[in-house]
Every structure is written in structure tokens, then in C-alpha cells.
N, C-alpha and C positions, 0 to 999 in steps of 0.2 A: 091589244098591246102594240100591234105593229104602228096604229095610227098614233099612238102617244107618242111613240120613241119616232116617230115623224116628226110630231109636233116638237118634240125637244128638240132633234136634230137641227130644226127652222130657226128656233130662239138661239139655240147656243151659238151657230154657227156666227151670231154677230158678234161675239165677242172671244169664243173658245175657238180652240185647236185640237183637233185627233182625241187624246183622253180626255178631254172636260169639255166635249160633246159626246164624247160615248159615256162619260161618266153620266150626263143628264138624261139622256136616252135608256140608260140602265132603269133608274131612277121614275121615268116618266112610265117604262115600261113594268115596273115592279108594282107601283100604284093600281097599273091598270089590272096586272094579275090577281092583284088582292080583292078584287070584285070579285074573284070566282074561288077561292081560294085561300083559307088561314093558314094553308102548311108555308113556314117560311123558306122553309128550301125550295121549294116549288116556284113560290114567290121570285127569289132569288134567281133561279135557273132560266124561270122565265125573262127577267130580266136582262139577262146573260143572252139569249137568244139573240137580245137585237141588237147586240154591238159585231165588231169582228174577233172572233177567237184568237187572232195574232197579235190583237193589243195586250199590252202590259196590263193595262186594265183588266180584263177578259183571266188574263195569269194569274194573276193577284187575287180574285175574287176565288179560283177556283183551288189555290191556294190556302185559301181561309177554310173553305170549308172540307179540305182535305185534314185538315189542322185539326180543325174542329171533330171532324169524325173518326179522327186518330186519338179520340179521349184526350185531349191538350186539355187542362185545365185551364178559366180565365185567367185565373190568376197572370198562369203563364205566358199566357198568350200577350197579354196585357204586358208585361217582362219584357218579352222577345220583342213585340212593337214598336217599344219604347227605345230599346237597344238598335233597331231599321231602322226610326225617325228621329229627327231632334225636335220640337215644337218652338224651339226658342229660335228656328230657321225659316225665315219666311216662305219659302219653300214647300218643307216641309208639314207645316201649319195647316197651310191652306190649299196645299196641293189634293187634286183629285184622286191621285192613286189613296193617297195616306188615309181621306177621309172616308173613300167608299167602302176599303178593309173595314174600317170600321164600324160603318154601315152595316155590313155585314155579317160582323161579326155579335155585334149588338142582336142582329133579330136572328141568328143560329143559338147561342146564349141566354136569350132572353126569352127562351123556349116559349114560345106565344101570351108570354105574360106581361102585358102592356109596361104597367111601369117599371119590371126588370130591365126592358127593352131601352127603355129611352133612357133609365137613371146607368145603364152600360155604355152607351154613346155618349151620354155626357160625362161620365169619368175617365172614358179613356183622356179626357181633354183635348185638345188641339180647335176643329175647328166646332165647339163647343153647339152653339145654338143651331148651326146649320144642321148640324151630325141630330142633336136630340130631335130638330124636327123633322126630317125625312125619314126615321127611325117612327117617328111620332104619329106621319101621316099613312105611312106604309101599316103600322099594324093597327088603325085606329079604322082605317077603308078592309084590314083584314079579319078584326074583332068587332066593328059594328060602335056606334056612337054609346049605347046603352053599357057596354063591355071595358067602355076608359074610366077610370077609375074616377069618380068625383071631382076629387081635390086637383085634379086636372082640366075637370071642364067648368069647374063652378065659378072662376071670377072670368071666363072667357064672355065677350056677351056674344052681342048679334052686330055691332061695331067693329070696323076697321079701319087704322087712321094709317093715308096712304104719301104718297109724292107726287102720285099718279095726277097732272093737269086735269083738274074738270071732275074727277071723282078722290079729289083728296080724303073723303069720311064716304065709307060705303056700307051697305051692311052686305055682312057673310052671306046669309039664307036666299036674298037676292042676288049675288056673285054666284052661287052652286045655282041657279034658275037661269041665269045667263048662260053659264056655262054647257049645263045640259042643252038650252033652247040653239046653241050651236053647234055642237057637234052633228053627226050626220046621222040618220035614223037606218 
């Protein structure tokens, strides 16, 4: 975990500030917990570890699942959300606080049921595709490839079409072999 939320720290720092480096860190760190681990609170808490506990960020996340473990229905919760952000706020939309609540809130809710998890981050709305797939990668690394539901992985192939100079068309399977062949053993 700690080397993920390294690595995000690296990346984010070129373009983020304070929460949307710790929001990526959160993120790179909950990925890594789900290697060892489907409980998503754990998931979460882990993730939580490697930011600063005096960020809003850090507030907010611990927030949710106090919400959450106080029997708040979605419904509700989805209510009250809505009433804290406006989505029509640029802001608000695309802001890190707003989308990692709901990050969150998606895989406490989605009680380790793949596609509750991600069709819950993409109705909250706001920042729609981002939300459904870190919701999507988190419990997909924490149920295992065979545990995603079909209709999810069947028109995905082994192709990625990119921006990236020099690897504009890559396949997947070869990206997860680079990937592994660099990190540190």
C-alpha cells in the first residue's frame, strides 16, 4: 500500500494539490489493499492510512462510513449528498472531496456485490465514469476477474486505444506484465 500511494503521490503531484493528491493516494492505496482483502471497510481504512488524518479528505471519508454504520439508508444518504453538492458546479462535479464520498460510499453500500458497487457510483452522478471505474477497479482486484459479472467483462477485449506517443493501441494483458516486470520484487 505504502509504495502505491508513493506512486500516486509522484503522478499527482504534477498536476494536484493537498486533496487531489491524497484523494489519488487514497485510491492507489485501496487497489493495493484489495490484493489481500474483499472486506471493503478494511479496503477503505487501508486507504485512509496513507493520507493525513487532518485533511478534509481523511474527514469526509470517515464521515461516510460513520453515516453508513449509523443504518443511514442509500436512499438517504444519496438525499443528503445531493443537498452538500450541486453537480451543475464545476466544482462541485469534479471535485475530489465530492467524488471520493462517493467512492465510498458505493463500496460500503455495495456490500461486496460487484455490480451494486459500480451501478451505486454511477447514479449518484457527478463525476460519473471516473466514480464507476475506481469503484470498478477496487472491487474487481478485491473479487477476483472470474467474480465480475459477465455483461461486464464480455465486450472488454485485450485492446486499449490510447494518446499515449509511441503506444497509441496496446494490449491490456501485456500493460498488467509490464507493470508487474516493474515494480520491485
Amino acid at each position: 500500500m505504502e509504495k502505491a500511494a508513493e506512486f500516486a503521490y509522484r503522478d499527482a503531484t504534477i498536476s494536484h494539490v493537498k486533496n487531489g493528491i491524497y484523494g489519488s493516494m487514497w485510491v492507489a492505496a485501496m487497489i493495493a489493499a484489495a490484493f489481500g482483502t474483499s472486506d471493503v471497510k478494511e479496503i477503505i481504512l487501508c486507504g485512509l492510512s496513507q493520507i493525513p488524518s487532518s485533511s478534509r479528505l481523511y474527514e469526509k471519508i470517515k464521515e461516510a462510513i460513520v453515516r453508513f454504520e449509523s443504518g443511514m439508508s442509500l436512499k438517504d444518504y444519496i438525499n443528503d449528498f445531493h443537498e452538500r453538492y450541486d453537480e451543475t458546479l464545476t466544482h462541485d462535479w469534479c471535485h475530489t472531496i465530492s467524488n471520493a464520498e462517493i467512492v465510498a460510499v458505493s463500496l460500503l453500500y455495495g456490500a461486496g456485490n460487484y455490480r451494486k458497487a459500480v451501478c451505486t457510483a454511477v447514479g449518484f452522478c457527478f463525476d460519473t465514469d471516473c466514480n464507476g471505474a475506481t469503484v470498478g477497479s477496487i472491487m474487481g482486484v478485491a473479487l477476483g476477474y472470474d467474480k465480475i459479472p459477465a455483461d461486464f467483462t464480455s465486450k472488454a477485449g485485450d485492446t486499449l486505444e490510447t494518446n499515449v506517443f509511441g503506444r497509441e493501441t496496446v494490449s491490456i494483458k501485456q500493460m498488467a506484465k509490464d507493470t508487474e516486470n516493474f515494480l520491485p520484487r
